[in-house]
C-alpha positions as CSV (number, residue, x, y, z in Angstrom):
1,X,-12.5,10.5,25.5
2,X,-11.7,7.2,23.7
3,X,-13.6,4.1,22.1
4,X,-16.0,2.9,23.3
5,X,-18.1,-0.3,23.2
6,X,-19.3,-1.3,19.6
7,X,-22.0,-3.5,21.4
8,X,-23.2,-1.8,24.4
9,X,-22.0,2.1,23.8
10,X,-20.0,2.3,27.2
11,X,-16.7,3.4,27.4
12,X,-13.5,1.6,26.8
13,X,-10.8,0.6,28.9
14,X,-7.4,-0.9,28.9
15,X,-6.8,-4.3,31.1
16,X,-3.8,-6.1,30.6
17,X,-3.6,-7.0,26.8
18,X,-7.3,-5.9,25.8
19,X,-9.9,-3.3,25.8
20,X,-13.1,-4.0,28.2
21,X,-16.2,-2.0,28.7
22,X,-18.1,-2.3,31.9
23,X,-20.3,-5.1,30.4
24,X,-16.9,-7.1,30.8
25,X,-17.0,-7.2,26.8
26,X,-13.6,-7.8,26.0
27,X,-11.8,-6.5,22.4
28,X,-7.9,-8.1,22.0
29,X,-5.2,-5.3,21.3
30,X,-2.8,-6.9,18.2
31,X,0.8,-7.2,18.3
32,X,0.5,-4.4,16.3
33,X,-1.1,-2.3,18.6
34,X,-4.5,-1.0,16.9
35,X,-8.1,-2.7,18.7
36,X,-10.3,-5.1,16.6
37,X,-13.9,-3.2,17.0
38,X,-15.6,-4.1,13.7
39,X,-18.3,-6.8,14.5
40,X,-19.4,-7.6,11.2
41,X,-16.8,-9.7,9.6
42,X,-19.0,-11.9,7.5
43,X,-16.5,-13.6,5.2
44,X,-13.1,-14.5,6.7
45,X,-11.8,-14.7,2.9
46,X,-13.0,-11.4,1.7
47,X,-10.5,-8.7,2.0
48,X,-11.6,-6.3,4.1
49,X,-9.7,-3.1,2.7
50,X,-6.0,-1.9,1.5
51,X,-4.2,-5.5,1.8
52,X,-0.4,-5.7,2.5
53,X,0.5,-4.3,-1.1
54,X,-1.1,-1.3,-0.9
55,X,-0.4,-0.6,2.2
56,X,3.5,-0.6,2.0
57,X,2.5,0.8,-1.5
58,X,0.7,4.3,0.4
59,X,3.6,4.1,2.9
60,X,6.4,3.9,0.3
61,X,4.7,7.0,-1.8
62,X,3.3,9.6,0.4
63,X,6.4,9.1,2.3
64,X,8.5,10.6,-0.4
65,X,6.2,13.9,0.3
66,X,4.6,13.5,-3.6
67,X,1.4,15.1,-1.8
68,X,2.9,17.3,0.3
69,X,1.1,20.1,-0.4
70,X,-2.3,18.6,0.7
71,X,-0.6,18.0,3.9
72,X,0.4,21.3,4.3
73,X,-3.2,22.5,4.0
74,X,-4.5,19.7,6.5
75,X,-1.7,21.4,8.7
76,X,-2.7,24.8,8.4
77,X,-6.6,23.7,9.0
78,X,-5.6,21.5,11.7
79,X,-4.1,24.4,13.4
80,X,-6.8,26.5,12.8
81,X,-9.4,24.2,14.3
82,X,-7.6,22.4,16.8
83,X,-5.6,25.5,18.8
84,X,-7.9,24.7,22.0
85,X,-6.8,21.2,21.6
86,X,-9.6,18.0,22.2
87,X,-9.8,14.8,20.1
88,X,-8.8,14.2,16.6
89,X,-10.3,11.6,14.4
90,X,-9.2,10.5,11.2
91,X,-11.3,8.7,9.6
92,X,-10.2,5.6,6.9
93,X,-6.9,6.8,8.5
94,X,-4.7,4.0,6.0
95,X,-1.2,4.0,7.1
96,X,-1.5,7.6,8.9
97,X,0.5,9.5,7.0
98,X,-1.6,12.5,7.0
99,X,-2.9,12.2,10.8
100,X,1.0,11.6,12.5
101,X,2.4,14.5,10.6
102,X,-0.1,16.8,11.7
103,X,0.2,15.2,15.7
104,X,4.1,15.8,15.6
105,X,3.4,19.5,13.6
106,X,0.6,20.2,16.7
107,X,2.8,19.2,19.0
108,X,5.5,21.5,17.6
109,X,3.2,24.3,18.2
110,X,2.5,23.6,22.0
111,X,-1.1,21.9,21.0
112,X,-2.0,18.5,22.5
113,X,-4.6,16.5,21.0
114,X,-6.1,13.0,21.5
115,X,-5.5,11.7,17.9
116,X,-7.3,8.5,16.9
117,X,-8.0,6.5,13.5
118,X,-9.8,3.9,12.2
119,X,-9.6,1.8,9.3
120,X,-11.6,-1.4,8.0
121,X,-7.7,-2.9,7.2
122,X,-5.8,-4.9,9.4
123,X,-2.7,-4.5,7.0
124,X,-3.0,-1.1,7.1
125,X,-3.3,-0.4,11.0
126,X,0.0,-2.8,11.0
127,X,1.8,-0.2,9.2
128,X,-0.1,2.6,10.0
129,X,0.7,2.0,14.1
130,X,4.9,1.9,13.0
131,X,4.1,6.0,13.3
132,X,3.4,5.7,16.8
133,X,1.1,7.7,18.6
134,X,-2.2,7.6,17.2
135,X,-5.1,5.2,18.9
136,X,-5.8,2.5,16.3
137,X,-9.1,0.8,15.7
138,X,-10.1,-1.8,12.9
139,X,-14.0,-0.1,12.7
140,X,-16.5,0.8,9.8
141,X,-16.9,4.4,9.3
142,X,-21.0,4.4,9.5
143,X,-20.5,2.8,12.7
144,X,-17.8,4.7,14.6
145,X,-17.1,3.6,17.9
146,X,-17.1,6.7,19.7
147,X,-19.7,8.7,22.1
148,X,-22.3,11.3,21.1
149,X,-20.3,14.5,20.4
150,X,-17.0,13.5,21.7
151,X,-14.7,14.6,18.7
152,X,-13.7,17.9,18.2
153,X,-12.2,17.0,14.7
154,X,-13.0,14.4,12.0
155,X,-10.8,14.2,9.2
156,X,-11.4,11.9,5.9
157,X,-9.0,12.0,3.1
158,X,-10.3,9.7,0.2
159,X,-12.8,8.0,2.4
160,X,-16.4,8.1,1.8
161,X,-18.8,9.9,4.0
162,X,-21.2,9.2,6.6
163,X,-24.5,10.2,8.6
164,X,-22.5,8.9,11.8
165,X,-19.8,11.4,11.2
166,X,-22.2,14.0,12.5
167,X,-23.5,12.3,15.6
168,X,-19.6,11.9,16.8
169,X,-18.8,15.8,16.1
170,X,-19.2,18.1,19.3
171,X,-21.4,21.2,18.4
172,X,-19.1,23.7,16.8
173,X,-16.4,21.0,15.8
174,X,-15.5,20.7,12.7
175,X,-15.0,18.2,9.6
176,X,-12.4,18.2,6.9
177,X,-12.9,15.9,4.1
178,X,-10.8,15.8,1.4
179,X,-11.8,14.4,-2.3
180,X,-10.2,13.8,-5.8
181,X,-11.4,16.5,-8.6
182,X,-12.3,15.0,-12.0
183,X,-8.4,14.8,-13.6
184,X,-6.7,14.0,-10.5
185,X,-4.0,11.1,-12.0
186,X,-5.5,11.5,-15.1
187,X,-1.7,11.0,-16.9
188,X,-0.9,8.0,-14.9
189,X,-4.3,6.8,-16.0
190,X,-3.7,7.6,-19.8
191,X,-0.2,5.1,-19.4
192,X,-2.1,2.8,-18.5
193,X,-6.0,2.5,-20.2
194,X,-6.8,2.9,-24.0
195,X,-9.7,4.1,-22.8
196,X,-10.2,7.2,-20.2
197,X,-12.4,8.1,-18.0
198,X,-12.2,11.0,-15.7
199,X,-13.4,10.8,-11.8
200,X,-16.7,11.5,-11.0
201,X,-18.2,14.4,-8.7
202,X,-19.4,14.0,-5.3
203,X,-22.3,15.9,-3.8
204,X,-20.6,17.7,-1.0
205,X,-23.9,18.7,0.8
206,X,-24.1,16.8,3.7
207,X,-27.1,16.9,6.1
208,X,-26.3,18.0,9.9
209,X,-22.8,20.3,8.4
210,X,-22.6,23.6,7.1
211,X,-20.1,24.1,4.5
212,X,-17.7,26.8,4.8
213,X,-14.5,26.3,3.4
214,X,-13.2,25.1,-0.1
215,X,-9.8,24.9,-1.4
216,X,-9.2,23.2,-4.9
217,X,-5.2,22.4,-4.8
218,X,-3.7,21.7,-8.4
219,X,0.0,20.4,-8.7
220,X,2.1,18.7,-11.5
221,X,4.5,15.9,-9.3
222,X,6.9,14.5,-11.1
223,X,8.0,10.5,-10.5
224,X,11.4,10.2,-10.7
225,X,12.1,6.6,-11.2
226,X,9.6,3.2,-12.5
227,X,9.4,2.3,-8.3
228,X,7.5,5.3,-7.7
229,X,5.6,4.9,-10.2
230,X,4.8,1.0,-9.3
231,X,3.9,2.8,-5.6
232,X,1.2,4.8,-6.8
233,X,-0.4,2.6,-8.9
234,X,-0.8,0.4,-6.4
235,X,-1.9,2.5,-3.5
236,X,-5.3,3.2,-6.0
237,X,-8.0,1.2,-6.8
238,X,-7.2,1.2,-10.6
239,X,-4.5,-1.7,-9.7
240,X,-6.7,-4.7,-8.8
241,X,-9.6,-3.6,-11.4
242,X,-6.5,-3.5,-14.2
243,X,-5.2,-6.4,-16.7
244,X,-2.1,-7.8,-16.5
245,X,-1.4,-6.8,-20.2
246,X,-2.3,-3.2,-19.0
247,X,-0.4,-3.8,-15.8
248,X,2.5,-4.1,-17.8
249,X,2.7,-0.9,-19.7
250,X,3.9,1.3,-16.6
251,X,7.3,-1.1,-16.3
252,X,8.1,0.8,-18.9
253,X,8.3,4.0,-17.8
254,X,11.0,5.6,-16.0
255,X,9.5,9.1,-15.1
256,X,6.0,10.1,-15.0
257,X,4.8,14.1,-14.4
258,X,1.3,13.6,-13.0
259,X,-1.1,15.9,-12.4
260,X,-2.7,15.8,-8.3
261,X,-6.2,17.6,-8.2
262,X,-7.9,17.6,-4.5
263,X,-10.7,19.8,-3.3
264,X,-10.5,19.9,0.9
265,X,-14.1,21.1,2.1
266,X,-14.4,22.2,6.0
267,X,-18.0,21.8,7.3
268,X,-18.9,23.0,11.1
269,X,-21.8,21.3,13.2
C-alpha cells in the first residue's frame, strides 16, 4: 500500500528525490521529507492551514502530555483495531503527535503497521516529519490520495469529515474520529472573550459507517506557567479570529486550570 497518483489513480513510487506513478507523473519529496500531492493550490498567498506559529505552538503543548489522556484512548483503540497490523492513516495528521506515539506504542507490542498522514500544511508536515517514521503527504482530506479500500485505519482528531473517508477504508476497517464537546476550553475562552460561546455539535452519523463506539473523556489540565498558556492559544483557531486588545489579557496569567472535553466515536465499514 502507499499513495498513489492524485491525477491518474496509479500507484506511487520512489525515484531518486521524487514520487512517480507509471504515467511518469512526477511529485518532489521536500527537504523535509513529506510529498506535495495537493493539486489545487489556487492562491500562492493564501495560507493553506496551521502556519509556522501554530505549528511549533501544537508541538510545544501536546508535547508536554496536557492531552494525554486522549492519547491513551487512541492507544488502547489503536490496539484494538490494528492487532493484525495493515495501514494506518491519520488524517489532518498536524505535527503527528497522536499518530507517532501510537507507531512507537504498536511497535512496543510486536505490531507493525504502515502509518501515513496527510495535512493541507506545509509548516506542519515540516515539524510533523522531525517524529520520524510516518509517510507524509501535503493532500486535502475529500481527496485522499490512496486506493479503493486500502486502509485498514483512518484516524481524525479535530479534522472535519469526509465521503472519501469511506471509499479508502477496507470492508471491516475501522474509523476513529475524535471531536471537541460543547465546553471543551471553555475557561481559557472566558480569559480571553467578554462574550462566550460554547462549541457547537456535530452530526456524527455518517453515511457508509456504522457507529459503534463512544467515549466522552472529561479532564481539568492545569497550565503551569503564561508559555503554556501562549501554546494553546495559538495551536486553536480562536488566535487569528481574536483582537490584539483581547490577545493581551492571557500575558497576564500565570496558571490556567482548563477544562478538555473530547468525544472519540469508532465507526466500522
Amino acid at each position: 500500500m502507499g499513495f498513489i497518483c492524485p491525477k491518474c489513480k496509479k500507484p506511487l513510487k520512489i525515484v531518486d528525490n521524487s514520487m512517480k506513478c507509471g504515467e511518469n507523473h512526477s511529485y518532489d519529496i521536500s527537504k523535509f521529507g513529506y510529498v506535495n500531492l495537493l493539486l489545487s493550490q489556487k492562491s500562492s498567498k493564501k495560507r493553506h492551514g496551521d502556519d509556522k506559529l501554530m505549528a511549533r505552538s501544537r508541538r510545544d503543548f501536546l508535547d508536554k502530555g496536557y492531552y494525554s489522556h486522549l492519547l491513551e484512548k487512541l492507544k488502547e483503540l489503536s490496539l484494538k483495531y490494528g492487532a493484525k497490523g495493515g495501514d494506518f492513516l491519520d488524517l489532518g495528521c498536524g505535527e503527528c503527535y497522536y499518530s507517532s506515539n501510537i507507531q512507537h506504542f504498536l511497535k512496543e507490542k510486536g505490531i507493525e503497521m504502515g502509518f501515513y498522514g496527510i495535512d493541507i500544511s506545509k509548516d506542519i508536515l515540516a515539524v510533523g516529519s522531525k517524529r520520524g517514521g510516518i509517510n507524509l503527504a501535503v493532500a486535502s482530506a475529500s481527496e485522499l490520495p490512496f486506493a479503493d479500500e486500502s486502509l485498514d485505519i483512518v484516524m481524525s482528531v479535530f479534522a472535519p469529515s469526509f465521503d472519501d473517508t469511506v471509499r479508502v477504508l477496507k470492508k471491516g476497517g475501522t474509523y476513529i474520529k475524535v471531536i471537541p464537546l460543547e465546553r471543551h476550553l471553555i475557561e481559557l475562552k472566558e480569559a480571553v472573550y467578554d462574550e462566550v460561546y460554547l462549541n457547537k455539535g456535530e452530526n456524527e452519523a455518517l453515511s457508509g459507517l456504522e457507529l459503534t463506539e463512544k467515549y466522552d473523556l472529561e479532564q481539568m489540565i492545569h497550565l503551569e506557567n503564561n508559555a503554556d498558556i501562549d501554546a494553546l492559544f495559538k495551536m486553536t483557531p480562536y488566535y487569528y479570529k481574536t483582537s490584539q486588545r483581547d490577545q493581551e489579557k492571557l500575558t497576564k496569567l500565570d496558571t490556567l486550570d482548563v477544562l478538555t472535553q473530547f468525544r472519540v466515536l469508532v465507526y466500522k465499514k
